[in-house]
SEFIZA-3560 file (N, C-alpha, C; in Angstrom, 3 decimals):
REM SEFIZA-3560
<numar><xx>0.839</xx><yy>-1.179</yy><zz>0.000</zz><atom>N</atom></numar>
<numar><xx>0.000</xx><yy>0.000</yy><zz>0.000</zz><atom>CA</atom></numar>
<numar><xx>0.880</xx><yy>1.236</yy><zz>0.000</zz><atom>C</atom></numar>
<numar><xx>0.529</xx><yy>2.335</yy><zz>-0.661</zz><atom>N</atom></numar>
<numar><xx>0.979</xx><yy>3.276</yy><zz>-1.116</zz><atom>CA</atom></numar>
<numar><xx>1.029</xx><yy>4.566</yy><zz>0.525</zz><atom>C</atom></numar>
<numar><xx>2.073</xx><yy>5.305</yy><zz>0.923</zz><atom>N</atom></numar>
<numar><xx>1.800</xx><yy>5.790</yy><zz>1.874</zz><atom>CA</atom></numar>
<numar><xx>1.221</xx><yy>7.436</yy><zz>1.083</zz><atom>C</atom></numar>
<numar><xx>0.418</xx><yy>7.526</yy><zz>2.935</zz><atom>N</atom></numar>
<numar><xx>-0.743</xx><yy>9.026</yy><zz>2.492</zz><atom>CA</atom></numar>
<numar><xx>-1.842</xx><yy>8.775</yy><zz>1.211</zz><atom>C</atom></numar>
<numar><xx>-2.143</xx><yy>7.513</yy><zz>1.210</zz><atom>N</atom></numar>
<numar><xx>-3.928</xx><yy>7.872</yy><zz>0.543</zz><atom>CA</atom></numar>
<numar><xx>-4.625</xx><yy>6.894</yy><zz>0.802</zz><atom>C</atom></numar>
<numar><xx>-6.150</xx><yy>7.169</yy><zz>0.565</zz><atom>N</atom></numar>
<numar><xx>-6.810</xx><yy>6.348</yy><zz>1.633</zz><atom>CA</atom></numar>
<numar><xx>-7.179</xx><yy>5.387</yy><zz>1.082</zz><atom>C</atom></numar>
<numar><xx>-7.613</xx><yy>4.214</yy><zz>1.710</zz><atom>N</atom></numar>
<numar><xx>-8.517</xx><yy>2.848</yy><zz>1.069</zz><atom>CA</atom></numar>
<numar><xx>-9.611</xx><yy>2.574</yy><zz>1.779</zz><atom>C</atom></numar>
<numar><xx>-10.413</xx><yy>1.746</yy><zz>1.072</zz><atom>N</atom></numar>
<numar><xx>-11.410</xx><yy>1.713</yy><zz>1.727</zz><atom>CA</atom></numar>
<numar><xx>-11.297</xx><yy>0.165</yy><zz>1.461</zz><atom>C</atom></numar>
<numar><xx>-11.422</xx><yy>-1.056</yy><zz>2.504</zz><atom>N</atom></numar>
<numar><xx>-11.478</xx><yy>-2.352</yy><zz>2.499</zz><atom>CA</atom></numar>
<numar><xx>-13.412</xx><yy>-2.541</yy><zz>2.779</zz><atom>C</atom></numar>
<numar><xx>-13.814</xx><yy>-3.637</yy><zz>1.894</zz><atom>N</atom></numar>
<numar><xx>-15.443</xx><yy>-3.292</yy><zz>2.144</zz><atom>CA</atom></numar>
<numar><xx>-15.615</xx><yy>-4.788</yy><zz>2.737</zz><atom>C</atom></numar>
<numar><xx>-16.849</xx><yy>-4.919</yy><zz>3.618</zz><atom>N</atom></numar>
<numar><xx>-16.925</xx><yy>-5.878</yy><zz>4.362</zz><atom>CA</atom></numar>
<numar><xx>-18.018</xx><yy>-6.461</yy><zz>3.631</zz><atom>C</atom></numar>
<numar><xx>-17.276</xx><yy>-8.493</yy><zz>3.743</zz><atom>N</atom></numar>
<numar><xx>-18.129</xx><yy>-9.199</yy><zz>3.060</zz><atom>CA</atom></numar>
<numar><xx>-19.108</xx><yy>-9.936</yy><zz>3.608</zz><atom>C</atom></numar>
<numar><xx>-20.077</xx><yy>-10.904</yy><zz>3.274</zz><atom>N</atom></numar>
<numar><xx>-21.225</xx><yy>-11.168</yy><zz>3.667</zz><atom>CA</atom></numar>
<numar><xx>-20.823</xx><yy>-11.969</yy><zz>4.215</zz><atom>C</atom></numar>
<numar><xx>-19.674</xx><yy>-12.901</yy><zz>3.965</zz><atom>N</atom></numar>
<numar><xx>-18.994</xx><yy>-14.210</yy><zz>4.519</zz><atom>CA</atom></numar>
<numar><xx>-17.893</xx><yy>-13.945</yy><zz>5.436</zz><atom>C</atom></numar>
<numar><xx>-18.000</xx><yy>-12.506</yy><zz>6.218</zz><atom>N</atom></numar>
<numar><xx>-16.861</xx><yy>-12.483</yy><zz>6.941</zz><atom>CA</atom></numar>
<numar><xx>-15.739</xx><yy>-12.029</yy><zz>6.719</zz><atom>C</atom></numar>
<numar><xx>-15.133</xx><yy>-11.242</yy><zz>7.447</zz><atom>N</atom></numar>
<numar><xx>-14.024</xx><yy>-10.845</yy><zz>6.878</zz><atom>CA</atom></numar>
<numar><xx>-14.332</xx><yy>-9.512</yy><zz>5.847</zz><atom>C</atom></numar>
<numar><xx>-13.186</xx><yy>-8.832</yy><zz>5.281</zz><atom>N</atom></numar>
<numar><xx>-13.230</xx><yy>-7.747</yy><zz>4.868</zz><atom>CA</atom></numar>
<numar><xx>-12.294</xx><yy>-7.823</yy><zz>3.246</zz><atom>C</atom></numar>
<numar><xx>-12.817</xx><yy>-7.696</yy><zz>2.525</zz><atom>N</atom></numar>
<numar><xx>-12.155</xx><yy>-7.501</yy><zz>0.941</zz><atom>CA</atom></numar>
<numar><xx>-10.770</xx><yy>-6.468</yy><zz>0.764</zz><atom>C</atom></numar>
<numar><xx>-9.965</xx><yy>-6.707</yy><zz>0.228</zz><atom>N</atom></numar>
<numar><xx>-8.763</xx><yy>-5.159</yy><zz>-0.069</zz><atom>CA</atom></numar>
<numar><xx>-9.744</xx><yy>-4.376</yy><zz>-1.220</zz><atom>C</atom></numar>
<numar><xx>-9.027</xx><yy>-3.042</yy><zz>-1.316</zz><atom>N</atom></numar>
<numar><xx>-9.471</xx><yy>-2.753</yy><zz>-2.351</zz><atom>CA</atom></numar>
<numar><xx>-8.924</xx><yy>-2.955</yy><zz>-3.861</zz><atom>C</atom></numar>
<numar><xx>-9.085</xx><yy>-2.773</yy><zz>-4.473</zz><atom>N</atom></numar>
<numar><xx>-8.663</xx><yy>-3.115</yy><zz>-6.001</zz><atom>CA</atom></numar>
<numar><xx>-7.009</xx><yy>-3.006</yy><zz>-6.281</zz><atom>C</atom></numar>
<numar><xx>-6.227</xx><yy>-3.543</yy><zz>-7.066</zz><atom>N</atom></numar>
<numar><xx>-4.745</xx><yy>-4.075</yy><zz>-6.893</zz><atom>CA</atom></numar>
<numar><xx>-4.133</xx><yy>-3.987</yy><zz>-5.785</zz><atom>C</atom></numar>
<numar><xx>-4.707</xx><yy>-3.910</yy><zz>-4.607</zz><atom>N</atom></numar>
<numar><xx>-3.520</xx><yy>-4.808</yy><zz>-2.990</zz><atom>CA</atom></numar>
<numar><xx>-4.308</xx><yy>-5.762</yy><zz>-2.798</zz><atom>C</atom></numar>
<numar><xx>-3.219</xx><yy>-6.001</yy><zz>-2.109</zz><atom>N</atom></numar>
<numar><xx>-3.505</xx><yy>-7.280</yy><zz>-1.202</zz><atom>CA</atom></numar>
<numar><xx>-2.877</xx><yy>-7.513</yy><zz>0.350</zz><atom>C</atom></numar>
<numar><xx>-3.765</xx><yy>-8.201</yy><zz>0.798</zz><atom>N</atom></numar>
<numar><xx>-2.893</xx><yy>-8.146</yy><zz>2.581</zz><atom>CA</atom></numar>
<numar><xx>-4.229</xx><yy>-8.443</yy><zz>3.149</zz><atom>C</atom></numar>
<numar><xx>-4.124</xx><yy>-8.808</yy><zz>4.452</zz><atom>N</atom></numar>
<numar><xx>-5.275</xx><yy>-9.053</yy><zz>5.079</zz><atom>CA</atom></numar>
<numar><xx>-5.791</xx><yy>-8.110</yy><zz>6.895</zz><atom>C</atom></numar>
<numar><xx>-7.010</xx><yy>-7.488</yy><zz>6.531</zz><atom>N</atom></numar>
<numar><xx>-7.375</xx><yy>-6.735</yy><zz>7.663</zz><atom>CA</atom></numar>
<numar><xx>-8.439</xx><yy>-7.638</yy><zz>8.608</zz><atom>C</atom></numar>
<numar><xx>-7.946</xx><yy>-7.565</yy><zz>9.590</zz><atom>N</atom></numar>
<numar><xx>-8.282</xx><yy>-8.329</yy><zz>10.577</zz><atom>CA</atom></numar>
<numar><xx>-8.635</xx><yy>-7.358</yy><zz>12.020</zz><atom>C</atom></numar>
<numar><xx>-10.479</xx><yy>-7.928</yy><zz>12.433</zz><atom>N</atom></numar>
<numar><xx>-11.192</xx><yy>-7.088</yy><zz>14.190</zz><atom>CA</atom></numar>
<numar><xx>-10.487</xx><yy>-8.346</yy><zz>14.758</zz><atom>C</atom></numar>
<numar><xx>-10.507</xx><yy>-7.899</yy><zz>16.216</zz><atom>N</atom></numar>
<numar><xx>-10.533</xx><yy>-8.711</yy><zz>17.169</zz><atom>CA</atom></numar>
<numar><xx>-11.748</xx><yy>-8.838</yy><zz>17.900</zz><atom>C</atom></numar>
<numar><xx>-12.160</xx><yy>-9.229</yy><zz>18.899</zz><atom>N</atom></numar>
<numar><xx>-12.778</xx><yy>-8.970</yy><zz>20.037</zz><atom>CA</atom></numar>
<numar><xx>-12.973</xx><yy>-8.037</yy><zz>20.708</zz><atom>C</atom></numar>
<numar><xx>-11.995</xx><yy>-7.511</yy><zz>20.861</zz><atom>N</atom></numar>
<numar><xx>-11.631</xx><yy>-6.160</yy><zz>21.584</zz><atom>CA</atom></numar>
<numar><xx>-11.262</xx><yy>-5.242</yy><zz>20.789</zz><atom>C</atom></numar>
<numar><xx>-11.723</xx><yy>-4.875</yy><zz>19.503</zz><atom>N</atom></numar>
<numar><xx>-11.458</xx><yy>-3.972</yy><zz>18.703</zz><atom>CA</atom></numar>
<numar><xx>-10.131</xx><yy>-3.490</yy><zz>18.740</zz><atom>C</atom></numar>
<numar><xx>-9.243</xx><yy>-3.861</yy><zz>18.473</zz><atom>N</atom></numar>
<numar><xx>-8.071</xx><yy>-3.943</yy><zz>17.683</zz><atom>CA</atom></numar>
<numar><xx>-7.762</xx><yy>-4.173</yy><zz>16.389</zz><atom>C</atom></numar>
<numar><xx>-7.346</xx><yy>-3.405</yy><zz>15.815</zz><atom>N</atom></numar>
<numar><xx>-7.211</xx><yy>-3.887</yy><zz>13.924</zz><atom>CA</atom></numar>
<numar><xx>-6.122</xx><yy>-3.966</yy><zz>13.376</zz><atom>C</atom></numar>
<numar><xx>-6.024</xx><yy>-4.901</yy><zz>12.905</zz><atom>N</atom></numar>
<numar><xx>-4.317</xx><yy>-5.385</yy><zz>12.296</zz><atom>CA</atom></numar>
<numar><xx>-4.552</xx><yy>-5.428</yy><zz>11.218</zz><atom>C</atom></numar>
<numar><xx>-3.774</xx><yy>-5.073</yy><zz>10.078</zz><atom>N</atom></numar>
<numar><xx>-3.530</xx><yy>-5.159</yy><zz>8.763</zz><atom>CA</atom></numar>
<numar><xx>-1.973</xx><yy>-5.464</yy><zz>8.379</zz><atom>C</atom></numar>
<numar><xx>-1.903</xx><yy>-6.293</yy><zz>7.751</zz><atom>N</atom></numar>
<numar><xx>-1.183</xx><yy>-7.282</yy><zz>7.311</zz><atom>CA</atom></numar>
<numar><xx>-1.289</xx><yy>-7.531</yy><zz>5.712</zz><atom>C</atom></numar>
<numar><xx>0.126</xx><yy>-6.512</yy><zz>5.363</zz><atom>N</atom></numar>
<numar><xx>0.072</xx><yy>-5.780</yy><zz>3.963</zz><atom>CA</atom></numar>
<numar><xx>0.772</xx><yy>-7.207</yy><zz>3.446</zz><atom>C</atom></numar>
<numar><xx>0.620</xx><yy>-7.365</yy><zz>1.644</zz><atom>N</atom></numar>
<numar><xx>0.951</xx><yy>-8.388</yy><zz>0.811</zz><atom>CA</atom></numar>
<numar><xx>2.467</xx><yy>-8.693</yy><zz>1.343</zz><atom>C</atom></numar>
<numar><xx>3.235</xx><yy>-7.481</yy><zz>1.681</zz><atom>N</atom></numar>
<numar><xx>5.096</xx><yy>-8.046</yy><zz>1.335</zz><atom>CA</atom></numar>
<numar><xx>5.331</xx><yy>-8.504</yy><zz>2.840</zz><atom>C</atom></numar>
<numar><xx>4.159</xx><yy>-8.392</yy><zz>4.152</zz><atom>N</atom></numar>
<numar><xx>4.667</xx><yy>-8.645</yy><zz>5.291</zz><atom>CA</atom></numar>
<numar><xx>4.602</xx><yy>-7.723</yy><zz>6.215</zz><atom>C</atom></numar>
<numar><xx>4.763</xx><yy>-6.216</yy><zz>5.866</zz><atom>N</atom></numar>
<numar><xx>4.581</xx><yy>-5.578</yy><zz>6.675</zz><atom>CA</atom></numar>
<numar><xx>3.096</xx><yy>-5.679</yy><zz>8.185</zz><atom>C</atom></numar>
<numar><xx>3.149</xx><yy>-5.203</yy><zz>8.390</zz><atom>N</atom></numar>
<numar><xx>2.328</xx><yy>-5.318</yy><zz>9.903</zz><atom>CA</atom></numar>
<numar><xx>1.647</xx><yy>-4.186</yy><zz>10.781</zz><atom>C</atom></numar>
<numar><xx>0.429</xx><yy>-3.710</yy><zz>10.702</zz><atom>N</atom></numar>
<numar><xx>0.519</xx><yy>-2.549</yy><zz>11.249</zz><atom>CA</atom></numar>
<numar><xx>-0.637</xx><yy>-2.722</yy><zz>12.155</zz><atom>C</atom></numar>
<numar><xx>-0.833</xx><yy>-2.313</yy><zz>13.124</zz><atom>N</atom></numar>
<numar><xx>-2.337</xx><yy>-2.632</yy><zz>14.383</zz><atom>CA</atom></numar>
<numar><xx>-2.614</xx><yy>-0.982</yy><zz>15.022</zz><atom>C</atom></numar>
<numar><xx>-3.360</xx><yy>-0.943</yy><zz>15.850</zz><atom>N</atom></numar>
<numar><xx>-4.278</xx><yy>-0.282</yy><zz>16.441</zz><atom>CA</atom></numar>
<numar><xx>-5.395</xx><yy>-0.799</yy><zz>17.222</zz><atom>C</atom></numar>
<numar><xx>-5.301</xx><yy>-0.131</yy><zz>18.466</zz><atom>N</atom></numar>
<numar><xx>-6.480</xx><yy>-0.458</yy><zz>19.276</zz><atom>CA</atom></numar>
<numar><xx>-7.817</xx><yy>0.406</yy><zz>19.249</zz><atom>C</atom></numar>
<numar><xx>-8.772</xx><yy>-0.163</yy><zz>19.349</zz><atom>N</atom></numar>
<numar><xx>-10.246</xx><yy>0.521</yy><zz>19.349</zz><atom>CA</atom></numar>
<numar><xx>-10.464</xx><yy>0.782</yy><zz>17.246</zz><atom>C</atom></numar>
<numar><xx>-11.028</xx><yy>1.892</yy><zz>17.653</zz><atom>N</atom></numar>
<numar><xx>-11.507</xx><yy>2.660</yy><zz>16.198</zz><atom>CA</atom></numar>
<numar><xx>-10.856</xx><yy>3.285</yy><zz>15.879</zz><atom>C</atom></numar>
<numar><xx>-9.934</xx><yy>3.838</yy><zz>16.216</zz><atom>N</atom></numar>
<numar><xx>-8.957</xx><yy>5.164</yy><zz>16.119</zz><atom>CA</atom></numar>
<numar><xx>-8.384</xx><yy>4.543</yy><zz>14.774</zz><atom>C</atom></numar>
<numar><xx>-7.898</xx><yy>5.662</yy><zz>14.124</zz><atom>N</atom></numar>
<numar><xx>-7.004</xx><yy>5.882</yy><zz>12.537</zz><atom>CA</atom></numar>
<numar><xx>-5.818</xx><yy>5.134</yy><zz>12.911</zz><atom>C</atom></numar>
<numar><xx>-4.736</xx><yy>4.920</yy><zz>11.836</zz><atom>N</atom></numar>
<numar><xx>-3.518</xx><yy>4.487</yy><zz>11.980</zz><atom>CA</atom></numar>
<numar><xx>-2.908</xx><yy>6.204</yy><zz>12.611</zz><atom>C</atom></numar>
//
């Protein structure tokens, strides 16, 4: 993912959340609202609650 612009990942009927169009990586809730995204090359990035990166 490209730094400074936004994406929008859209949530599917089966769970889980789609990338948007050419990435890839996987965004992942917890329980406790925490959100991890887990970009195609490995990178790793989280946050707790709702709050922005």
């Amino acid at each position: 993912m490209s730094a400074d612009l936004e994406y929008t990942w859209t949530k599917k009927s089966t769970g889980g959340y789609a990338a948007p169009g050419n990435e890839d990586g996987i965004l992942a809730l917890d329980t406790g609202g925490k959100v991890t995204l887990t970009e195609g090359r490995g990178a790793c990035r989280g946050r707790g609650g709702s709050a922005g990166w």
